[in-house]
C-alpha positions as a LaTeX table, in Angstrom:
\begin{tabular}{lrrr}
\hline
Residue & $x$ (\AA) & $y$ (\AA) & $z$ (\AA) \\
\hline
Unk1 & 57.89 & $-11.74$ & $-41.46$ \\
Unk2 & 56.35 & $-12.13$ & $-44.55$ \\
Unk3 & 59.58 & $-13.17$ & $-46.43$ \\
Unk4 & 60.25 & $-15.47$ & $-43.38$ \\
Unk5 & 56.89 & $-17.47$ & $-44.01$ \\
Unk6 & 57.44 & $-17.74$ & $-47.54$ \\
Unk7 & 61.14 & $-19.40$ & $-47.41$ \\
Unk8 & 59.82 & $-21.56$ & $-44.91$ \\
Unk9 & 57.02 & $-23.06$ & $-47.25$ \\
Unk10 & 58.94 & $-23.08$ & $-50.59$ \\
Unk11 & 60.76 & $-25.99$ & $-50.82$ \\
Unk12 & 64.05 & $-25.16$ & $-52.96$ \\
Unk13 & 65.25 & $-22.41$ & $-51.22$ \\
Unk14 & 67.90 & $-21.79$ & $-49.07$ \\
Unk15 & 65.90 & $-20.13$ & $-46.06$ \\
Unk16 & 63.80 & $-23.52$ & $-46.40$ \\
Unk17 & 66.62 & $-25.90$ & $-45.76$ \\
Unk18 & 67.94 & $-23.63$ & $-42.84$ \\
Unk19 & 64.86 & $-23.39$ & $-41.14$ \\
Unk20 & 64.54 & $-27.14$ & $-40.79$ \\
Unk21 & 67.93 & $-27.71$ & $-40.20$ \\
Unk22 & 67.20 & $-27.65$ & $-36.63$ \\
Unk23 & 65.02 & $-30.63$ & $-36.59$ \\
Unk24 & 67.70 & $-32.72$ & $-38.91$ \\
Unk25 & 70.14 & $-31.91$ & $-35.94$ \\
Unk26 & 67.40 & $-32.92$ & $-33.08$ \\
Unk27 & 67.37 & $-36.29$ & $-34.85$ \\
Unk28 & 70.75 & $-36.88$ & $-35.46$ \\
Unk29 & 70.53 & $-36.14$ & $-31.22$ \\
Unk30 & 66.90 & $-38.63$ & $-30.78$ \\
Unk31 & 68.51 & $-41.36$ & $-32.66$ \\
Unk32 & 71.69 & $-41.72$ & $-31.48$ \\
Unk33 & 73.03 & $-45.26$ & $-32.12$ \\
Unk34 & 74.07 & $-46.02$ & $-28.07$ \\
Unk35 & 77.14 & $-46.95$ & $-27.31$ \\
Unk36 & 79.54 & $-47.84$ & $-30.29$ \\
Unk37 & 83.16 & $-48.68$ & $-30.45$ \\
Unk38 & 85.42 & $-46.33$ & $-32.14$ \\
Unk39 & 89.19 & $-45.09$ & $-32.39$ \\
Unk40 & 90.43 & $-41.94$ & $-33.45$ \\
Unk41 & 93.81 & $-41.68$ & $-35.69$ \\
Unk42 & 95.46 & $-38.43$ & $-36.75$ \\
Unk43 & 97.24 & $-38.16$ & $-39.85$ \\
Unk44 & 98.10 & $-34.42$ & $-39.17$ \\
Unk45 & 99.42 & $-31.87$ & $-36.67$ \\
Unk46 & 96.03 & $-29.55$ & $-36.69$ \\
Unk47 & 93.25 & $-30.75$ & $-34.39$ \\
Unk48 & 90.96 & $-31.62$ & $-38.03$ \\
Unk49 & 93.59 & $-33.99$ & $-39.46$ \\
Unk50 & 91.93 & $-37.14$ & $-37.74$ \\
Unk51 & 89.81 & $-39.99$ & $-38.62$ \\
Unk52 & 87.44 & $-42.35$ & $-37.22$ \\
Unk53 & 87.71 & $-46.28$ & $-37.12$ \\
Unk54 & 84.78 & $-47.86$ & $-36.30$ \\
Unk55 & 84.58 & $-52.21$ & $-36.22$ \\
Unk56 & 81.69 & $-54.38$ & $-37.42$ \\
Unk57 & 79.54 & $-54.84$ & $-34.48$ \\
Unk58 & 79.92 & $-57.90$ & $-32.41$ \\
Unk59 & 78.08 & $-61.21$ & $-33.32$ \\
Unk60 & 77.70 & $-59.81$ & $-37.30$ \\
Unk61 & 79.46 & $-61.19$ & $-39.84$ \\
Unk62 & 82.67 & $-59.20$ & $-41.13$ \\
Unk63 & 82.28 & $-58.05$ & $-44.61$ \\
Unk64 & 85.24 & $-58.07$ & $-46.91$ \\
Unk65 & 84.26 & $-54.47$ & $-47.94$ \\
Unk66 & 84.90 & $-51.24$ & $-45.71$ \\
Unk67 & 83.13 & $-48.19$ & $-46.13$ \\
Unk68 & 84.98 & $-44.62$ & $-45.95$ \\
Unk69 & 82.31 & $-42.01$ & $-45.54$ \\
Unk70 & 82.41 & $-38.66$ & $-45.47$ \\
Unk71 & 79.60 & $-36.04$ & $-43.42$ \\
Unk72 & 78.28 & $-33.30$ & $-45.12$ \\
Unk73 & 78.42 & $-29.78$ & $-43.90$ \\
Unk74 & 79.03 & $-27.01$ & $-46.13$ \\
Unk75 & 82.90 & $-28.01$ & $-45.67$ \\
Unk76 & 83.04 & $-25.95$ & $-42.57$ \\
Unk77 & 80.31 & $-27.57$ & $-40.11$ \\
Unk78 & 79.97 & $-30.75$ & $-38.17$ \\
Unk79 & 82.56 & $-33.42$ & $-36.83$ \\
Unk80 & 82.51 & $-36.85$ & $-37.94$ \\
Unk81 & 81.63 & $-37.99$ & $-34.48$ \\
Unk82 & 78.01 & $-36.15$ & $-34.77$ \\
Unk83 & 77.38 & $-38.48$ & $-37.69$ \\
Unk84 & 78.09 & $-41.88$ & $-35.48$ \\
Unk85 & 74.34 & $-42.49$ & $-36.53$ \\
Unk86 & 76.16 & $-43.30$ & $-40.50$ \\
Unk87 & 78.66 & $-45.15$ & $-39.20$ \\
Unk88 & 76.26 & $-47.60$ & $-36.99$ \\
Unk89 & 73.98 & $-48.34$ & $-40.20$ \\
Unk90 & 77.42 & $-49.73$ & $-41.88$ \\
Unk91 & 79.09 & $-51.64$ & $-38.70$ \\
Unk92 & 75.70 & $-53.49$ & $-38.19$ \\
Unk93 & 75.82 & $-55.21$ & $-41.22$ \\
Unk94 & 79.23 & $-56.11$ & $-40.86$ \\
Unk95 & 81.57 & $-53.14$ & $-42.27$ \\
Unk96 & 84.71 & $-51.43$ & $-41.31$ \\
Unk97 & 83.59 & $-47.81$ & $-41.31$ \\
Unk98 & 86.21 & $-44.85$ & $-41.37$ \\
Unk99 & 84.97 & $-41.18$ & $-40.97$ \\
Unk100 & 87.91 & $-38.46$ & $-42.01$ \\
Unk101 & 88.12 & $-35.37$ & $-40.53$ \\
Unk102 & 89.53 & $-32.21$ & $-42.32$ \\
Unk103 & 91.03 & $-28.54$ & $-41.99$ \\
Unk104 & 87.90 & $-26.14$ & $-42.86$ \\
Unk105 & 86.97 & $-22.99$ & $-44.29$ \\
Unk106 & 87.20 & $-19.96$ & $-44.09$ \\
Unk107 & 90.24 & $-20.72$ & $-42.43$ \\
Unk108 & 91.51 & $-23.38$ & $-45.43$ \\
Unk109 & 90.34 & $-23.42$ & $-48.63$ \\
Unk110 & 90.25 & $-26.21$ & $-51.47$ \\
Unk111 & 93.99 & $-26.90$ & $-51.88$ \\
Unk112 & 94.68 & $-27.55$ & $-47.96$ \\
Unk113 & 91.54 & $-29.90$ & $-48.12$ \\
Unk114 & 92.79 & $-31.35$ & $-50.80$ \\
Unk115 & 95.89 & $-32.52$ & $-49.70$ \\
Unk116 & 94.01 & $-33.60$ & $-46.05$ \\
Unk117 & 91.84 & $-35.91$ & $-48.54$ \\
Unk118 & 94.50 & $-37.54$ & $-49.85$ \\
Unk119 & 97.12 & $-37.72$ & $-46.56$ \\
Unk120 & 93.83 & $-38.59$ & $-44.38$ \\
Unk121 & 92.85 & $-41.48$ & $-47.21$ \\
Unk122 & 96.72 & $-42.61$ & $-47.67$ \\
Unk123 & 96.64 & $-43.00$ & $-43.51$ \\
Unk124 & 93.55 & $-45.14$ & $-43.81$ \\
Unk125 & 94.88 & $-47.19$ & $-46.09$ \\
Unk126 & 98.26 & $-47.82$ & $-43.77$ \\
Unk127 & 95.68 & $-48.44$ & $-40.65$ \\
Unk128 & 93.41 & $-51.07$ & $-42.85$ \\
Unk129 & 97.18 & $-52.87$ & $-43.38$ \\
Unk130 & 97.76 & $-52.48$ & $-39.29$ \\
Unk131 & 94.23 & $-54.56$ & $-39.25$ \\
Unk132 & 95.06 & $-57.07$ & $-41.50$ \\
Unk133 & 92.15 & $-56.03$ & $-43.84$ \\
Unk134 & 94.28 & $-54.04$ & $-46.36$ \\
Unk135 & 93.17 & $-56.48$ & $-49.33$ \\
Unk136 & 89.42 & $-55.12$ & $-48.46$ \\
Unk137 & 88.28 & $-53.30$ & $-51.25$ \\
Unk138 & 86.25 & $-49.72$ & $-50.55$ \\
Unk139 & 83.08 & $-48.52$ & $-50.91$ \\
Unk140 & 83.50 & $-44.77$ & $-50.83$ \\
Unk141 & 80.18 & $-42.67$ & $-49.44$ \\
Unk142 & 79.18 & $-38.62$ & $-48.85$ \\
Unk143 & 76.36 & $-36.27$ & $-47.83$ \\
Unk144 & 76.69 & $-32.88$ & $-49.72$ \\
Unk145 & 80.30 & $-31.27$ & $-49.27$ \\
Unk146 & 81.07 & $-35.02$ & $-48.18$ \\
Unk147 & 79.71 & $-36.47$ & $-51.37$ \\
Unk148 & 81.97 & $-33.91$ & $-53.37$ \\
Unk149 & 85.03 & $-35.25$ & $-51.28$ \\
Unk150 & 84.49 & $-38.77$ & $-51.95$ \\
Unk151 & 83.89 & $-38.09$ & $-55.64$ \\
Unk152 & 87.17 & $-36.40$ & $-55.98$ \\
Unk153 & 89.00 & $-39.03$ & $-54.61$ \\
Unk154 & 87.33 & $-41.46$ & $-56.68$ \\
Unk155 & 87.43 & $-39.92$ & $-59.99$ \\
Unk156 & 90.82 & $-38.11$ & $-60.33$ \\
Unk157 & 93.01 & $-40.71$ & $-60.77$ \\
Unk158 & 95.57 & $-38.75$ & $-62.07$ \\
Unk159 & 96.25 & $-37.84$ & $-58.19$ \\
Unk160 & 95.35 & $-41.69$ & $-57.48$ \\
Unk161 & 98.20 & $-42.79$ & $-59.42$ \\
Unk162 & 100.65 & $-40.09$ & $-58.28$ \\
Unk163 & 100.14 & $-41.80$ & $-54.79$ \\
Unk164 & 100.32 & $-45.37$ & $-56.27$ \\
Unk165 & 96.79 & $-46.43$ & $-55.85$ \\
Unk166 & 95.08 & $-48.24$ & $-58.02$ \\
Unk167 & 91.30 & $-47.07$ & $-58.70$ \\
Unk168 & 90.32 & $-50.70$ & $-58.61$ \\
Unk169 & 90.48 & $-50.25$ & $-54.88$ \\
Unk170 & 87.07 & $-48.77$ & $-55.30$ \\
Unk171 & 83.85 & $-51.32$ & $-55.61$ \\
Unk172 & 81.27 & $-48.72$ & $-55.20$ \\
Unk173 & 80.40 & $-45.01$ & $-54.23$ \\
Unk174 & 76.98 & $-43.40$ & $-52.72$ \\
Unk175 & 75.93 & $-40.00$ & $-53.75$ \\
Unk176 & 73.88 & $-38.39$ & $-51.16$ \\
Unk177 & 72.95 & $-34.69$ & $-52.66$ \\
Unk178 & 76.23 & $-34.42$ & $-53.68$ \\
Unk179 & 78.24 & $-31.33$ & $-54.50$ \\
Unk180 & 79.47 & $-32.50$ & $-58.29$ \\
Unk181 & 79.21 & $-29.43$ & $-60.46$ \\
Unk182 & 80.07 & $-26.32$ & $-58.57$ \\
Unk183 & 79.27 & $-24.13$ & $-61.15$ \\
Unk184 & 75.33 & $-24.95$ & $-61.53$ \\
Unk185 & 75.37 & $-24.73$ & $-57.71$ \\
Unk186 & 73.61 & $-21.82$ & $-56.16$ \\
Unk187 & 76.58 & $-18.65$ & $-55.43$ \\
Unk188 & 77.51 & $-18.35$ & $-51.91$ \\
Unk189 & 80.11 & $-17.88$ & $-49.25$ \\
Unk190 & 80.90 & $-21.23$ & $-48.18$ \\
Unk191 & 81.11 & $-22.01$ & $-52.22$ \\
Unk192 & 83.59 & $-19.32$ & $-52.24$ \\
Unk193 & 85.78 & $-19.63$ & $-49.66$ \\
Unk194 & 85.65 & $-23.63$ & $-50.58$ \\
Unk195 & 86.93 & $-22.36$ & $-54.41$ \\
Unk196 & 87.24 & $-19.17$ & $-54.61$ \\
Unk197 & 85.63 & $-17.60$ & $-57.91$ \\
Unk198 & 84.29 & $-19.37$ & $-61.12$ \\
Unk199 & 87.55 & $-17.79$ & $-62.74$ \\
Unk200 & 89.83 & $-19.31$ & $-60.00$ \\
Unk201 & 91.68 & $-22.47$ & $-61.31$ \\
Unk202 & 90.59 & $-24.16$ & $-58.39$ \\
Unk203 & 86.95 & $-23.75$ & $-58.85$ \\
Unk204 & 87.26 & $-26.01$ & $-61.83$ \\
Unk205 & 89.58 & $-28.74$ & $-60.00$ \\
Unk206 & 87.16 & $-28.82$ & $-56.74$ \\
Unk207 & 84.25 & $-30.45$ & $-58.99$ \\
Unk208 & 84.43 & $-34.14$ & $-59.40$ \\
Unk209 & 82.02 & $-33.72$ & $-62.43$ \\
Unk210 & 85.45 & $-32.48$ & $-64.55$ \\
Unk211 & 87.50 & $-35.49$ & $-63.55$ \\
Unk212 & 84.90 & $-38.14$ & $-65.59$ \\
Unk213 & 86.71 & $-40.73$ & $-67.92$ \\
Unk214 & 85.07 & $-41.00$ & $-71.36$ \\
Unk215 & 84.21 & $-44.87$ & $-69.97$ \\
Unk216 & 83.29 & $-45.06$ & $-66.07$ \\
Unk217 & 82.47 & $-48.61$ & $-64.61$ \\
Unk218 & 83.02 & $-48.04$ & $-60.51$ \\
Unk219 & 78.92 & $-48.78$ & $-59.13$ \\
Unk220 & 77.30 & $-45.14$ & $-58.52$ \\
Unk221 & 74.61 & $-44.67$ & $-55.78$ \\
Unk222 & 73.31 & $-41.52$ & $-56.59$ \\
Unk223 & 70.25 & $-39.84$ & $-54.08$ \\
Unk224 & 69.27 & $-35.98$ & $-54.80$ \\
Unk225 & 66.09 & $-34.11$ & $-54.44$ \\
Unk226 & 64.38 & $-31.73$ & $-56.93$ \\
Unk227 & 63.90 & $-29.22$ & $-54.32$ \\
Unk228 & 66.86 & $-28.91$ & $-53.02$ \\
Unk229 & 67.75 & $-25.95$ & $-51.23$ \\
Unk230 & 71.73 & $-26.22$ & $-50.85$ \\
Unk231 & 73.12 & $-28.33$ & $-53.87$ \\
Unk232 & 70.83 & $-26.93$ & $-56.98$ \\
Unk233 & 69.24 & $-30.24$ & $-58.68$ \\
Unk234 & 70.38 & $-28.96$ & $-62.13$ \\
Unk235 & 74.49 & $-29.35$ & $-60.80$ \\
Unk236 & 73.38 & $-32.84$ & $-60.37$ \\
Unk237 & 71.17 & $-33.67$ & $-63.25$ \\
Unk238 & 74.73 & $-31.88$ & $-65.32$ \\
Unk239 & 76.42 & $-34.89$ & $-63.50$ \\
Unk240 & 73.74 & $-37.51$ & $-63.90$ \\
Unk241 & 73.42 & $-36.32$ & $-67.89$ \\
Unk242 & 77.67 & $-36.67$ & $-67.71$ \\
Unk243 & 78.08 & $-40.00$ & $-66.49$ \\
Unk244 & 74.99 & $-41.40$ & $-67.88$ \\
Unk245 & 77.05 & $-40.83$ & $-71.20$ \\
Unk246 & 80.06 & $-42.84$ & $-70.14$ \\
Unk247 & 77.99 & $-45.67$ & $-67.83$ \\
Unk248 & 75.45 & $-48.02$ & $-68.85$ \\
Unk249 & 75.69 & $-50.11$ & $-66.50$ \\
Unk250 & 76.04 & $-50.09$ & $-62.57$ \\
Unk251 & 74.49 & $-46.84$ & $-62.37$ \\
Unk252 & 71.72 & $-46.71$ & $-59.77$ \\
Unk253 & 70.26 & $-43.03$ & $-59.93$ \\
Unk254 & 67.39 & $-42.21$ & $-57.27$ \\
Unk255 & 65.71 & $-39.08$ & $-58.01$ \\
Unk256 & 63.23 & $-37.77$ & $-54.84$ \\
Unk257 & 60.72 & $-35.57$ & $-56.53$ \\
Unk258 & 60.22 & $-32.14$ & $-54.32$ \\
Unk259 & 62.89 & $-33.55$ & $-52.19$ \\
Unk260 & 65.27 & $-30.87$ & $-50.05$ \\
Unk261 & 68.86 & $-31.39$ & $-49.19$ \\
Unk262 & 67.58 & $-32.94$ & $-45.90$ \\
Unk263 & 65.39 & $-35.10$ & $-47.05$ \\
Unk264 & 67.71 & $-37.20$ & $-48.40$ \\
Unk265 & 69.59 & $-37.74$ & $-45.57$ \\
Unk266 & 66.28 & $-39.37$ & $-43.94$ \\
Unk267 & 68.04 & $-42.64$ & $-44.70$ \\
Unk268 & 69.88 & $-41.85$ & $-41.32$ \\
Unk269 & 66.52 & $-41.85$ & $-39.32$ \\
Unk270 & 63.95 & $-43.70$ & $-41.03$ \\
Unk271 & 63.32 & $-46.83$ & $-42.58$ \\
Unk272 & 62.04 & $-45.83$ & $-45.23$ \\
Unk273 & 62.05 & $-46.28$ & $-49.20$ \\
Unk274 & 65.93 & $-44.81$ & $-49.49$ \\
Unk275 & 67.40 & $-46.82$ & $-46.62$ \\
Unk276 & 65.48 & $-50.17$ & $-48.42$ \\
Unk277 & 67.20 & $-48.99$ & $-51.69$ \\
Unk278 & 70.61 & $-48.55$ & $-49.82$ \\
Unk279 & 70.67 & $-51.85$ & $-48.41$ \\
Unk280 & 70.00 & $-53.60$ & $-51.77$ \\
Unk281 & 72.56 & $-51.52$ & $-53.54$ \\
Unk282 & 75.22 & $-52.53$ & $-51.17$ \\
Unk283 & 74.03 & $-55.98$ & $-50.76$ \\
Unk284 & 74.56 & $-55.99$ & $-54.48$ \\
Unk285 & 77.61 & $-54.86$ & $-54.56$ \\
Unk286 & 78.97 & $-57.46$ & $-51.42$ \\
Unk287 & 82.09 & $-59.46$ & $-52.16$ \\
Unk288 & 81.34 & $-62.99$ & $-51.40$ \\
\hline
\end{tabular}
């Protein structure tokens, strides 16, 4: 009991972040967005190879950005219709949100995901043509294992250009307690069966932080907590220290002192200072 009460008052450890997890779900229940519009597209035979498409909201005016965003969940948890909550803050103010689904471990490991980030992002890109907003560029976003997703599809370009996309496509990408350097991250199963060992080649191809040009321009929006739990703050201060190196400008780095991995996800909930920060960041970064 004793060890109990102690991981659920020290912020920074993992019994901490699972012992509120709970309450993160309850509000992703409370605050439900109401009724949304949304489609779902499959790019794949297995019941993960899908995505979400959801419209601006009525009466708002249509940006000529759309957002692909990516949920978090230890790339094994969650569905991107519990995260409909994300997807409302974006189609509010006028985006074209899509939310990919994926195959998951234990079951598939970092090469299968791999290749649903790319056909899942290549389908996208044929539905945003089917819309008539395929000249919309993308602002790319992801919570933990989401955050590493989008950052690997933003920052190898050798794979971009393989599929004949040109990284200009991106205008932006937000951070949220990101999964960038897998091997300052804390050891653990999902870690492994996401990579396999720190010897496997894969383990070095599954962290976005080794893909980094000695020059990076694309706008960062980059949220992580000192105390978190799940995604060490040293694998992202490697990352921020990284990029900081090749990026002087357009580099927006919020650091939440004692923060957890959850509490920077209380954008979704709250309007608080981090949702006020989001809002000018992508107001910044609007295409008029």
């Amino acid at each position: 009991m004793l060890t109990v009460f102690v991981g659920l008052m020290i912020r920074g450890t993992l019994l901490h972040e699972l012992m509120h997890l709970p309450l993160f779900h309850y509000r992703l229940f409370k605050n439900r967005p109401g009724p949304i519009d949304y489609y779902r597209n499959s790019y794949g035979t297995d019941t993960k190879q899908y995505f979400l498409h959801f419209p601006p909201s009525e009466n708002v005016v249509e940006k000529k950005q759309v957002v692909i965003f990516f949920h978090g969940g230890g790339w094994s948890l969650g569905s991107p219709e519990m995260f409909k909550i994300n997807a409302a803050f974006f189609t509010k103010r006028g985006y074209h949100v899509f939310m990919p689904s994926y195959r998951r471990v234990p079951f598939y490991g970092f090469p299968e995901i791999r290749e649903d980030l790319d056909a899942g992002f290549l389908a996208i890109l044929e539905e945003m043509k089917a819309l008539e907003i395929g000249h919309h560029k993308i602002i790319l976003g992801g919570t933990s294992a989401g955050g590493n997703l989008a950052a690997l599809l933003a920052y190898d370009r050798v794979r971009l250009e393989a599929q004949n996309v040109d990284p200009m496509i991106f205008s932006g990408i937000i951070l949220f307690g990101a999964a960038l350097d897998l091997s300052l991250m804390y050891p653990s199963p999902v870690r492994w069966f996401y990579a396999g060992s720190s010897a496997n080649p894969d383990f070095k191809k599954a962290s976005p932080i080794n893909y980094l040009q000695p020059e990076e321009t694309l706008p960062v929006l980059m949220v992580h907590g000192t105390k978190d739990g799940l995604v060490a703050y040293r694998s992202a201060e490697a990352f921020i220290k990284k990029i900081s190196e090749r990026q002087s400008e357009n580099l927006t780095i919020e650091i939440i002192p004692e923060g957890t991995h959850l509490d920077v996800g209380s954008w979704n909930f709250f309007d608080n200072d981090l949702r006020k920060l989001m809002v000018q960041w992508l107001a910044e970064r609007e295409v008029r």
